[in-house]
N, C-alpha and C positions, 0 to 999 in steps of 0.2 A: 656313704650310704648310712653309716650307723650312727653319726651327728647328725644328718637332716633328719632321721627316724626319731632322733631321742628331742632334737628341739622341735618336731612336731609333737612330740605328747609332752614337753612341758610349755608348751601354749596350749596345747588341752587340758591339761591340767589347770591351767591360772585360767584358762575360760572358766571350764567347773567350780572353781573356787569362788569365781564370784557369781553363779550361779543363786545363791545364796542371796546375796546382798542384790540379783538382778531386778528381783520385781516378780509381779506377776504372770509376766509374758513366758517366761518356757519353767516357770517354779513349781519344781515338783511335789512344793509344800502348800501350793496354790489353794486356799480354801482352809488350809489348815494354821495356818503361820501367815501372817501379815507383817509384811516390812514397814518402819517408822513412816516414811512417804507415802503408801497410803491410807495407815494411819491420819497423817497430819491434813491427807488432803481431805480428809469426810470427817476433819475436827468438830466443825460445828456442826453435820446432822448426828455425829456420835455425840452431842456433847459431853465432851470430854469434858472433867472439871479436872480445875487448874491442878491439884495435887498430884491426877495423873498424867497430866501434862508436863512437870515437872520430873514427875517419876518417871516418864517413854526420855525427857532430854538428858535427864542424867545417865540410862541404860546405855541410850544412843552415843555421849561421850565417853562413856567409859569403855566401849568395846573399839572406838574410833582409838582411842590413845593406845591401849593393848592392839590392833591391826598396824597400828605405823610403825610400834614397836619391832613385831614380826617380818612388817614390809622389809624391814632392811636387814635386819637377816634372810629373808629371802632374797631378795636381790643380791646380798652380798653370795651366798649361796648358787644363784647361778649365774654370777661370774665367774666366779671359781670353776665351775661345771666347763664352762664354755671354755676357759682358758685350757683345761687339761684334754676337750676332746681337738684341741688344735694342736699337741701334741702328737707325734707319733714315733713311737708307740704309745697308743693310751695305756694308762694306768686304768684296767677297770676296776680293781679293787678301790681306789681314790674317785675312781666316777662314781661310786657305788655310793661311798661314804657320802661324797657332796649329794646327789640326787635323791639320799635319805635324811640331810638333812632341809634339804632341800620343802619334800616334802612334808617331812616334822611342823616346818613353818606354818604352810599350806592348812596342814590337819589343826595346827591351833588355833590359824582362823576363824575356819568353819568353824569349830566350836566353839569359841567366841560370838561370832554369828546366829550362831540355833541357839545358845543361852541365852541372850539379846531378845531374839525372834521368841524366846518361850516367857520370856520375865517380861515382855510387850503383850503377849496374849491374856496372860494371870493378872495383868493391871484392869484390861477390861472387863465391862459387867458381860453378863450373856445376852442381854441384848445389842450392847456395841456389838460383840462376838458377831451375832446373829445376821446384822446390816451388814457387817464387814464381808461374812459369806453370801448373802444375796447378792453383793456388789462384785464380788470374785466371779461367781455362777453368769454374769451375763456379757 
């Protein structure tokens, strides 16, 4: 009961995580924060000039290299997880440890993610801003 309850919220969790990086469709930042994607897809009614074009590909690499990094310690994270709650007796003090660091991963993400999402918003003028929320609103 208490391994199918904890690996259902840590796929809730790695849903929420990418929550972030999902897009528009359930983004609670909807309006407020614009992912690179649609960004890139209204490049040319935002004309974008190339500087910041350059400046959204370098944000967008640099948060991809920093996410693959944390990828695998997360992963490696819950393997770990997974292996101790197939013991029994579990160690919850060791479950604890792994599914805190578990989430440590998680939370560096996202915040790689929303610095990304804010240092994409600060590139653009306020009227890119402005198309980008007419086009969120409909």
């Amino acid at each position: 009961m208490k391994k199918g309850l904890f690996l259902l919220l840590a796929i809730a969790s790695i849903a929420a995580a990418s929550a972030l990086a999902a897009g528009p469709k359930d983004d609670v930042f909807k309006g407020r924060l614009f992912p690179p994607n649609v960004i890139l897809e209204h490049k040319a009614e935002l004309g974008l000039s190339k500087s910041q074009f350059k400046a959204i590909r370098a944000a967008v690499v640099e948060v991809q290299a920093g996410v693959a990094e944390h990828e695998w310690d997360l992963q490696e994270a819950y393997q770990a997880l997974m292996q101790e709650l197939d013991k029994a007796p579990i160690d919850e003090g060791r479950v604890l440890a792994l599914a805190d660091t578990a989430l440590l991963a998680e939370n560096a993400v996202k915040k790689m993610q929303m610095a990304m999402l804010v240092r994409l918003k600060n590139l653009l003028t306020e009227e890119q801003i402005s198309y980008l929320e007419s086009m969120q609103r409909q």
